[in-house]
TIMI-770661 format. One record per residue (C-alpha): x, y, z. Coordinates in nm, 4 decimals, decimal comma, m for minus. Last residue first. Layout:
pt X = X | Y = Y | Z = Z
...
This chain:
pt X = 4,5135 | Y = 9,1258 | Z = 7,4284
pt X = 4,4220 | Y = 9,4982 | Z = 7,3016
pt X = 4,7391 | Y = 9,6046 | Z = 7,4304
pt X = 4,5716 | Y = 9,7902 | Z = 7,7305
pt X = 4,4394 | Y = 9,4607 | Z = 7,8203
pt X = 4,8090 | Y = 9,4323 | Z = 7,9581
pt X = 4,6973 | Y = 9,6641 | Z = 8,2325
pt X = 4,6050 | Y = 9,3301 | Z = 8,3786
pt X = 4,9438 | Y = 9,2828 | Z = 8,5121
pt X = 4,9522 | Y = 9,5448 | Z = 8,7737
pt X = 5,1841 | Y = 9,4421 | Z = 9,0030
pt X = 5,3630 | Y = 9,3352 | Z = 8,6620
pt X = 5,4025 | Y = 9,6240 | Z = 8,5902
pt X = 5,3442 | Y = 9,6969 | Z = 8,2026
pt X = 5,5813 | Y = 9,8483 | Z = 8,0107
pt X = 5,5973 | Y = 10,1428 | Z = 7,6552
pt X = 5,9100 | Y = 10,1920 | Z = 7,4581
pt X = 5,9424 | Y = 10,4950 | Z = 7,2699
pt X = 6,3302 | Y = 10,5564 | Z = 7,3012
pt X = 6,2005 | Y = 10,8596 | Z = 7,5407
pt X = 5,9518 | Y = 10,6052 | Z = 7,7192
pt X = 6,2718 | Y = 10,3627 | Z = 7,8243
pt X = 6,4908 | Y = 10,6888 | Z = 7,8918
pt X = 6,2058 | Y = 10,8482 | Z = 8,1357
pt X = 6,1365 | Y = 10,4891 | Z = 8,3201
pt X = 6,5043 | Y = 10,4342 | Z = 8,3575
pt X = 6,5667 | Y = 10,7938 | Z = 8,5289
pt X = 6,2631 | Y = 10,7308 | Z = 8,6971
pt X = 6,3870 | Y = 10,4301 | Z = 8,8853
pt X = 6,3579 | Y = 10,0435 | Z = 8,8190
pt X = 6,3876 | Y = 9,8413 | Z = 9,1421
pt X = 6,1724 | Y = 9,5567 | Z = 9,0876
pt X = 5,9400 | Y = 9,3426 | Z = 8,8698
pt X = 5,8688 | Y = 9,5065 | Z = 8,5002
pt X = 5,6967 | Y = 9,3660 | Z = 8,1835
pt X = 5,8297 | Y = 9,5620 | Z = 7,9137
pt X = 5,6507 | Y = 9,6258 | Z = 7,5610
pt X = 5,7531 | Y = 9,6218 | Z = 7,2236
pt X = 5,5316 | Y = 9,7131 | Z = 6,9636
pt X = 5,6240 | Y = 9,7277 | Z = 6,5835
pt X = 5,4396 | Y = 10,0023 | Z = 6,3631
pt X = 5,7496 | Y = 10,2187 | Z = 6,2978
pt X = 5,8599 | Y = 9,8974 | Z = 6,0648
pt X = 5,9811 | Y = 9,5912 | Z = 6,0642
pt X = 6,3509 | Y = 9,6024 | Z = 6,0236
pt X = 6,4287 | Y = 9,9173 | Z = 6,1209
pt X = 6,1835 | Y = 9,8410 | Z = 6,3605
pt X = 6,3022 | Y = 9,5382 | Z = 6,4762
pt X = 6,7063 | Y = 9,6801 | Z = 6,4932
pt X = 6,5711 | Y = 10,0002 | Z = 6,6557
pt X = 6,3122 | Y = 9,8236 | Z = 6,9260
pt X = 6,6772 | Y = 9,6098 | Z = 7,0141
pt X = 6,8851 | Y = 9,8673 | Z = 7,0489
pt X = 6,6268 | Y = 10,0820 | Z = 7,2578
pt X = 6,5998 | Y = 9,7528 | Z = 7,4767
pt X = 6,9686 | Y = 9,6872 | Z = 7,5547
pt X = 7,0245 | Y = 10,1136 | Z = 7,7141
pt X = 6,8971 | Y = 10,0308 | Z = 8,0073
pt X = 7,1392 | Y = 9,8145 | Z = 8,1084
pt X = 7,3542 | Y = 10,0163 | Z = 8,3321
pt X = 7,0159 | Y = 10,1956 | Z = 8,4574
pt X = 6,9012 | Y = 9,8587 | Z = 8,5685
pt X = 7,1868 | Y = 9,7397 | Z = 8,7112
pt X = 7,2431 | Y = 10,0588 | Z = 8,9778
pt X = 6,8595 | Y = 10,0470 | Z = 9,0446
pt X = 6,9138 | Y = 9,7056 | Z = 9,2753
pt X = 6,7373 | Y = 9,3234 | Z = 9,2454
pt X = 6,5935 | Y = 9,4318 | Z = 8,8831
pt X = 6,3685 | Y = 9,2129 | Z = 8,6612
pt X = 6,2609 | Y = 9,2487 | Z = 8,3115
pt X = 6,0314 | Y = 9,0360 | Z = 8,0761
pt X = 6,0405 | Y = 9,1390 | Z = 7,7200
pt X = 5,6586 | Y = 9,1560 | Z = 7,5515
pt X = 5,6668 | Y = 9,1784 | Z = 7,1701
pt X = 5,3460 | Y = 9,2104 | Z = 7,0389
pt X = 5,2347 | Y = 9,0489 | Z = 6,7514
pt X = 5,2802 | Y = 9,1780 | Z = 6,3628
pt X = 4,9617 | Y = 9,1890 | Z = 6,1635
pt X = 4,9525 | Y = 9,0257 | Z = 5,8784
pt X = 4,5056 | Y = 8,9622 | Z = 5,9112
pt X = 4,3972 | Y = 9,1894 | Z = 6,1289
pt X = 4,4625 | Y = 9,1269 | Z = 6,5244
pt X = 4,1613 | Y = 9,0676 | Z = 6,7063
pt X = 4,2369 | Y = 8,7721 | Z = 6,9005
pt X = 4,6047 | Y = 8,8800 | Z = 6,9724
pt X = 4,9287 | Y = 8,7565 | Z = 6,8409
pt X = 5,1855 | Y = 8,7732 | Z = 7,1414
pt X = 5,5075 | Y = 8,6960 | Z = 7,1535
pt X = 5,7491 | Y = 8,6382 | Z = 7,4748
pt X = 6,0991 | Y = 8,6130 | Z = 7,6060
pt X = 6,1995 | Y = 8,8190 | Z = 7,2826
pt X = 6,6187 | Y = 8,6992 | Z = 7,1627
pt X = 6,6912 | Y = 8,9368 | Z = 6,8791
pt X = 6,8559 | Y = 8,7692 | Z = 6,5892
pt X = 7,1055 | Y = 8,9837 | Z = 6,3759
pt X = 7,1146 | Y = 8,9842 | Z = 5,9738
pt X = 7,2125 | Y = 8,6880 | Z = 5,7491
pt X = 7,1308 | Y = 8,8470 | Z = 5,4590
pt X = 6,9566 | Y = 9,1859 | Z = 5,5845
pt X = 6,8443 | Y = 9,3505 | Z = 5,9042
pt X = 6,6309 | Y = 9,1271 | Z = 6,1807
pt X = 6,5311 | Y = 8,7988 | Z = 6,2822
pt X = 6,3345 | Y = 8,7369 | Z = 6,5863
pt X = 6,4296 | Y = 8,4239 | Z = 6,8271
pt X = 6,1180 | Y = 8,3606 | Z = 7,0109
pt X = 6,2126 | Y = 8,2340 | Z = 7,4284
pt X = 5,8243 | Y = 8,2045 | Z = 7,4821
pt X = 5,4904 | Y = 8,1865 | Z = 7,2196
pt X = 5,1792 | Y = 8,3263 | Z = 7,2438
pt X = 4,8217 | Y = 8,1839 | Z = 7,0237
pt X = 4,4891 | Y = 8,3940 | Z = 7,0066
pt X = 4,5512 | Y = 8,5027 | Z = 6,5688
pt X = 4,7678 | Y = 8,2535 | Z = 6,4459
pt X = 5,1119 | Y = 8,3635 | Z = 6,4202
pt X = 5,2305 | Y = 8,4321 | Z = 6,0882
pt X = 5,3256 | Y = 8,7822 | Z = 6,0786
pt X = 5,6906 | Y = 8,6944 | Z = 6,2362
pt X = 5,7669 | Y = 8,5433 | Z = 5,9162
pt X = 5,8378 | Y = 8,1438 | Z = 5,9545
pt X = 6,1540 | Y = 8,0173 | Z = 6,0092
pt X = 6,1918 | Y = 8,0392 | Z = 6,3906
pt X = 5,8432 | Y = 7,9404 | Z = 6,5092
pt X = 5,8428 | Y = 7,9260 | Z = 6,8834
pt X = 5,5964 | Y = 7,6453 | Z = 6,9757
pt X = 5,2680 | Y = 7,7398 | Z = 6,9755
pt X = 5,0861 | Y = 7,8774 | Z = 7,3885
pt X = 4,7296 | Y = 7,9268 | Z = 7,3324
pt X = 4,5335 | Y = 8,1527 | Z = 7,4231
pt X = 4,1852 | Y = 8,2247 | Z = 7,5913
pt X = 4,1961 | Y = 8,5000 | Z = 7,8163
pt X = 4,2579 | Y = 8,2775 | Z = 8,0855
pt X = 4,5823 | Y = 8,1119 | Z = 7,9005
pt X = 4,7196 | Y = 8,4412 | Z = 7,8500
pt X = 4,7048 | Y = 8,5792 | Z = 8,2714
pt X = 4,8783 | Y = 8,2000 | Z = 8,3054
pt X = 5,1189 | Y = 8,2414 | Z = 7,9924
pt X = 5,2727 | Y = 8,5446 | Z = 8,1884
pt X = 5,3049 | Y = 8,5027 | Z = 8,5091
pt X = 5,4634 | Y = 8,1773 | Z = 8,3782
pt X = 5,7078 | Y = 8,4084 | Z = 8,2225
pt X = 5,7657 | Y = 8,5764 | Z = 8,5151
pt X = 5,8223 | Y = 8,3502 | Z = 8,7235
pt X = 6,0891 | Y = 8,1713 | Z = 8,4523
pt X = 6,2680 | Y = 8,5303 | Z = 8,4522
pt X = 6,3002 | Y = 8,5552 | Z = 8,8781
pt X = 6,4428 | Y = 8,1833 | Z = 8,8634
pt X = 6,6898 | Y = 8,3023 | Z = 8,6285
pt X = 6,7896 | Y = 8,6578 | Z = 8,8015
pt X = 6,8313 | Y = 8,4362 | Z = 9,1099
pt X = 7,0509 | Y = 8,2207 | Z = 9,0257
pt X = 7,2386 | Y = 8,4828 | Z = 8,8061
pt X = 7,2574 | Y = 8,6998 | Z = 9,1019
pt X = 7,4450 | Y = 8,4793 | Z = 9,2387
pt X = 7,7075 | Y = 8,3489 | Z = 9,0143
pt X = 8,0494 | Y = 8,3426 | Z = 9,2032
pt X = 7,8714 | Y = 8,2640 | Z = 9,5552
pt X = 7,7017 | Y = 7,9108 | Z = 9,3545
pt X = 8,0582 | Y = 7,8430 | Z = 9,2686
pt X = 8,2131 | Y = 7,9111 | Z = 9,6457
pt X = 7,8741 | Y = 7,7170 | Z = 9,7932
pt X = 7,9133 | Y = 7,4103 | Z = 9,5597
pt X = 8,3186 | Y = 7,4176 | Z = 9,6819
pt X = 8,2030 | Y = 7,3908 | Z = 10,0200
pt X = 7,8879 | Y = 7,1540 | Z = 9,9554
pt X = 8,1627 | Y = 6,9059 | Z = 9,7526
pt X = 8,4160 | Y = 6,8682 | Z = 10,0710
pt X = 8,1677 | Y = 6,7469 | Z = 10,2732
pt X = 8,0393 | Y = 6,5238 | Z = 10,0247
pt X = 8,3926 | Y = 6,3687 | Z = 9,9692
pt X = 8,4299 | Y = 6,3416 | Z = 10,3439
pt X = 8,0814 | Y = 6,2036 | Z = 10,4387
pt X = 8,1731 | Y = 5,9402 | Z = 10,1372
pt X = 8,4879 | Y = 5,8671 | Z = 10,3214
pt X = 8,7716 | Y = 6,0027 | Z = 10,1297
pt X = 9,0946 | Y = 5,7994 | Z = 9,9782
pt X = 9,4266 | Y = 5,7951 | Z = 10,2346
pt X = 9,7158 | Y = 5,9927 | Z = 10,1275
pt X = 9,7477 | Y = 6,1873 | Z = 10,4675
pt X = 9,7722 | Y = 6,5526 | Z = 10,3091
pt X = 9,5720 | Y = 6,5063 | Z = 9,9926
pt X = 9,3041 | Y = 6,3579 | Z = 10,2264
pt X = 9,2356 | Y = 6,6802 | Z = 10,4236
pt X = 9,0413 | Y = 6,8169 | Z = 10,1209
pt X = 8,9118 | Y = 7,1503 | Z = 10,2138
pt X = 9,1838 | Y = 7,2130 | Z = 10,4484
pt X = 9,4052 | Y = 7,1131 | Z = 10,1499
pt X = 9,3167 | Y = 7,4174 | Z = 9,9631
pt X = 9,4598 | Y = 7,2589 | Z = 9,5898
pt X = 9,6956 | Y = 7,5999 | Z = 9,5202
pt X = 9,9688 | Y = 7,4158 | Z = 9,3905
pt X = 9,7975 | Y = 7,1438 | Z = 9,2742
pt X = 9,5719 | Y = 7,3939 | Z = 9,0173
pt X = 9,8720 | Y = 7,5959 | Z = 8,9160
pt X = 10,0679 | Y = 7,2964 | Z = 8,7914
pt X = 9,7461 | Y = 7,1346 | Z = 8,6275
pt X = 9,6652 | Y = 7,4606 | Z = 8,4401
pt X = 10,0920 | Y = 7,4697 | Z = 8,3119
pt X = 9,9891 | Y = 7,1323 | Z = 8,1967
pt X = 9,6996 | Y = 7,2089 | Z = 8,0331
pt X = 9,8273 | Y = 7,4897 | Z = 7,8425
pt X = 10,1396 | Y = 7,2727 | Z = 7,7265
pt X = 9,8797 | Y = 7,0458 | Z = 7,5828
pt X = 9,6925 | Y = 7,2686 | Z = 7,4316
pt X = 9,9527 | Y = 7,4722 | Z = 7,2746
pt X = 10,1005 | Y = 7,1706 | Z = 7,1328
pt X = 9,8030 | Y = 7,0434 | Z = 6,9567
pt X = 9,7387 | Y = 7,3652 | Z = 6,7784
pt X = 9,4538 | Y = 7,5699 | Z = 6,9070
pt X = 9,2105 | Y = 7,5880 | Z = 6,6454
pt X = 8,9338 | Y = 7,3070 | Z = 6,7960
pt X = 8,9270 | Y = 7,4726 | Z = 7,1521
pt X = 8,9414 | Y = 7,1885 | Z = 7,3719
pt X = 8,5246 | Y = 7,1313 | Z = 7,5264
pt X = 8,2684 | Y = 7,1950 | Z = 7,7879
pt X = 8,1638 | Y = 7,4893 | Z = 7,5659
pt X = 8,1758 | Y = 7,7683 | Z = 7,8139
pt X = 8,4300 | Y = 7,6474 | Z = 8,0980
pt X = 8,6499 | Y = 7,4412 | Z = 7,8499
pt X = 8,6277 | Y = 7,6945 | Z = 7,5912
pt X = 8,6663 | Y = 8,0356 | Z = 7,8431
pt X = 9,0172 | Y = 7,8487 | Z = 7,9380
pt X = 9,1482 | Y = 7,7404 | Z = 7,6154
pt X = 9,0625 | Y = 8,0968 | Z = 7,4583
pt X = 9,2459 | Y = 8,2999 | Z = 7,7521
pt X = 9,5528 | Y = 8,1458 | Z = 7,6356
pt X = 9,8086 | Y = 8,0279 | Z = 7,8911
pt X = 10,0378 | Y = 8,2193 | Z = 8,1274
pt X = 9,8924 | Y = 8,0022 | Z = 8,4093
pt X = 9,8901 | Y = 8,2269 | Z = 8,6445
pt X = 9,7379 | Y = 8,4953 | Z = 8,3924
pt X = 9,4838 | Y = 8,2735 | Z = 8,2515
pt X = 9,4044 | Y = 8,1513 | Z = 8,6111
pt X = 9,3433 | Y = 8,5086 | Z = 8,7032
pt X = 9,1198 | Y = 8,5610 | Z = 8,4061
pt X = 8,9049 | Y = 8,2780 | Z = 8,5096
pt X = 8,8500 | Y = 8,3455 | Z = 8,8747
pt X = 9,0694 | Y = 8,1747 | Z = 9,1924
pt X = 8,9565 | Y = 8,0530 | Z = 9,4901
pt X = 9,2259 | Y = 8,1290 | Z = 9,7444
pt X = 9,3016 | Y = 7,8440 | Z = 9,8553
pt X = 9,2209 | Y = 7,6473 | Z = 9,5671
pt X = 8,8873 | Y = 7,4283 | Z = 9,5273
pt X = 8,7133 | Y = 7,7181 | Z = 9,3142
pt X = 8,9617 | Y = 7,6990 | Z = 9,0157
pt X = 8,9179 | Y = 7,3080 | Z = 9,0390
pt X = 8,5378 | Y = 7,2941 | Z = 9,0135
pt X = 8,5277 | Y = 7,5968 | Z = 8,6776
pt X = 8,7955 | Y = 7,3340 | Z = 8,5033
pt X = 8,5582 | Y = 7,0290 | Z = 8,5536
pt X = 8,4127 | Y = 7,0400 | Z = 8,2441
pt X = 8,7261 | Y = 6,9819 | Z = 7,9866
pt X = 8,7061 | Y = 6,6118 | Z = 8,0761
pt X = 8,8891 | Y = 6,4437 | Z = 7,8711
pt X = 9,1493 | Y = 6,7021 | Z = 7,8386
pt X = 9,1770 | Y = 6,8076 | Z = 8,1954
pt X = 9,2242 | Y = 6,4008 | Z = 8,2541
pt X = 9,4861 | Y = 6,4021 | Z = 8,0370
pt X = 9,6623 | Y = 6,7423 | Z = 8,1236
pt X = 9,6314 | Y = 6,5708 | Z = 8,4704
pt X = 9,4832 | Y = 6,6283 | Z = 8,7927
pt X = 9,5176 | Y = 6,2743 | Z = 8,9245
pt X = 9,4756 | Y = 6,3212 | Z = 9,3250
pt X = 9,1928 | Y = 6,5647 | Z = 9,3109
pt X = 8,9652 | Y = 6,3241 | Z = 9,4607
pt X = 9,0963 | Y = 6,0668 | Z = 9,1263
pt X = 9,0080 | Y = 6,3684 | Z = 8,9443
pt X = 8,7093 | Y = 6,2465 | Z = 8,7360
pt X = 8,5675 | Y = 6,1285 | Z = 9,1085
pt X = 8,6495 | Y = 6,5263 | Z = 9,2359
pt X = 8,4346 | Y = 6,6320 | Z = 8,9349
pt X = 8,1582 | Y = 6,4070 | Z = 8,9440
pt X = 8,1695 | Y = 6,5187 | Z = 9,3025
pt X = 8,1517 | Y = 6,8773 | Z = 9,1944
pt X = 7,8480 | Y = 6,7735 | Z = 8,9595
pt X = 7,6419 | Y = 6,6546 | Z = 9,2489
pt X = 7,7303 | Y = 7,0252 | Z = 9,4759
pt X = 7,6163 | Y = 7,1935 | Z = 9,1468
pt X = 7,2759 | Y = 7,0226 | Z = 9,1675
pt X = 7,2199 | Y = 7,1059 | Z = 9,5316
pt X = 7,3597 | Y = 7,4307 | Z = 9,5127
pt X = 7,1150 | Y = 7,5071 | Z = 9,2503
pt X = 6,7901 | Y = 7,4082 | Z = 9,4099
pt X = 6,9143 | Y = 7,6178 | Z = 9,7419
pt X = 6,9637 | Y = 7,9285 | Z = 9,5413
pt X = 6,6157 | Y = 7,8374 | Z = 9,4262
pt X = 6,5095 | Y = 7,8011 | Z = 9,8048
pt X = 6,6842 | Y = 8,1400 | Z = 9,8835
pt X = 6,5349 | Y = 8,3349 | Z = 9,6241
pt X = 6,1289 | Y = 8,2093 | Z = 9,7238
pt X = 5,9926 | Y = 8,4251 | Z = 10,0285
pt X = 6,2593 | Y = 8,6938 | Z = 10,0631
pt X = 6,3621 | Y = 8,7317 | Z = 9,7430
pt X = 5,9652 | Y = 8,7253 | Z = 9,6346
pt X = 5,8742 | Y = 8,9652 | Z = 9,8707
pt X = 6,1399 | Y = 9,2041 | Z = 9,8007
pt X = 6,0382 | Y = 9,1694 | Z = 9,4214
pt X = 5,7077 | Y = 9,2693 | Z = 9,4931
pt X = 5,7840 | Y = 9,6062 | Z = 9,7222
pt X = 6,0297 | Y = 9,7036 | Z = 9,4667
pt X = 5,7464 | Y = 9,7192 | Z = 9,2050
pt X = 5,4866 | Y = 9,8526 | Z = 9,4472
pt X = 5,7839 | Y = 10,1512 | Z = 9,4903
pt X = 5,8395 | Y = 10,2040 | Z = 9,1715
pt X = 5,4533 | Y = 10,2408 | Z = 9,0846
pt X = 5,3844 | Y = 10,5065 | Z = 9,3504
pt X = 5,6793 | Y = 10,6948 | Z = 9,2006
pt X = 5,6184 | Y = 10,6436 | Z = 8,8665
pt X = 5,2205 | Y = 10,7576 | Z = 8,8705
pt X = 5,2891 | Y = 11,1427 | Z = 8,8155
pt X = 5,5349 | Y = 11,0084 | Z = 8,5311
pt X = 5,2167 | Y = 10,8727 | Z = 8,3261
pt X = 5,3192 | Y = 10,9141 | Z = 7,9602
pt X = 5,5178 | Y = 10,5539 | Z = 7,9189
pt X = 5,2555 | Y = 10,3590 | Z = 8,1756
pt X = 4,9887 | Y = 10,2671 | Z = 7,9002
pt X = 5,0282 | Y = 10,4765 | Z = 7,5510
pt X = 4,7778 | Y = 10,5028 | Z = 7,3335
């Protein structure tokens, strides 16, 4: 039986408890783990500006040993600049850019010769647009105080923290939830396993839950579905499958109805793969709307709010 998915006379008091939560939390706890992350990106940015001789060696060399510092120097121009525009000053391949950003590394197919004249068209670009109000040392030649250098790193820890945002906060909103989650588990009496990636997904012991499970699906090599959490209940017969719980939080309805459509492909793949009798279940924080409700329960998707987690009894958990 359905729990929330053939209510709609209870959306509208539900949406708004939902936004009501997540406002809270912004308010209360976003702004410390925006905090959290600006202090840890303003440390590597000084890694970055020590790699860099304080921006003074920015070399295909350097840029080569040390693919990572790439995203630091795009934001210490004046004006910052984003990937693809650097690709397009630059006139160099969009593949040696998203590699050293992505993978921290050279992309291994390039040929030698593209990568180094990428590099040094990068470095041209870079010291051309180095914002030397940021860095007042590139102007008098002198090295940085400490104060100076760390100065320098909050600004450019605050223009790359700006550029992922939501992110940030997306992240820290997930990992909430998921402890939300193993804490209403734990005092019914499971027990978190370690995902189990090779095993068949009927193998969970009956009263265990497991986080961040990789689910395989179709044929040969197939597709894996990311699930942020699996759930084998106490009184599930014996090859049963678990229930899938995905965790889901919105900061504005615009997002939400612009990814609405990533759950019905994934219930499709694991029931094409698994059967009509597979369960998947949202766990919902924030600003999801009707229209999102309706097209979540039309693909046959069922949620819990998690203002009112303990409808996950519902489940038989």
């Amino acid at each position: 039986m359905p729990i929330n998915a053939d209510k709609p006379h209870l959306w509208k008091q539900d949406i708004a408890a939902s936004v009501d939560l997540f406002n809270d939390w912004f308010l209360r706890f976003a702004p410390a783990a925006y905090r959290e992350t600006r202090v840890e990106t303003t440390a590597q940015v000084e890694r970055a500006l020590r790699l860099t001789g304080d921006l003074r060696r920015i070399s295909p060399g350097v840029l080569a040993a040390n693919p990572q510092v790439l995203p630091t120097l795009r934001m210490a121009t004046a004006p910052p600049i984003a990937r693809d525009r650097l690709v397009g000053l630059a006139h160099v391949s969009k593949n040696l850019v998203t590699a050293m950003e992505r993978d921290e590394r050279l992309p291994p197919r390039m040929s030698q010769a593209d990568v180094d004249e990428g590099l040094r068209t990068i470095c041209v670009v870079i010291d051309r647009l180095l914002d030397r109000d940021v860095f007042p040392w590139l102007e008098t030649g002198r090295a940085p105080s400490r104060s100076a250098r760390h100065r320098a790193a909050t600004i450019i820890a605050d223009r790359l923290c700006g550029a992922v945002a939501d992110p940030i906060v997306r992240n820290a909103q997930e990992q909430r939830q998921l402890a939300l989650i193993g804490q209403y588990l734990d005092g019914k009496g499971y027990t978190q396993e370690a995902p189990t990636r090779r095993g068949p997904l009927t193998g969970m012991h009956r009263g265990t839950y497991a986080f961040r499970l990789s689910i395989h699906t179709g044929t040969g090599r197939g597709v894996k579905v990311p699930m942020d959490a699996v759930v084998q209940p106490h009184v599930a017969a014996s090859g049963a499958l678990p229930i899938l719980i995905e965790a889901k939080s919105a900061g504005d309805f615009t997002n939400t109805n612009k990814r609405r459509k990533e759950e019905a492909q994934k219930v499709r793949q694991l029931r094409d793969t698994y059967g009509q009798e597979v369960r998947l279940v949202l766990f919902l924080c924030g600003y999801f709307d009707s229209g999102y409700l309706g097209y979540e329960a039309a693909e046959g998707i069922d949620w819990v709010w998690e203002h009112r987690i303990e409808d996950m009894a519902q489940l038989g958990i």
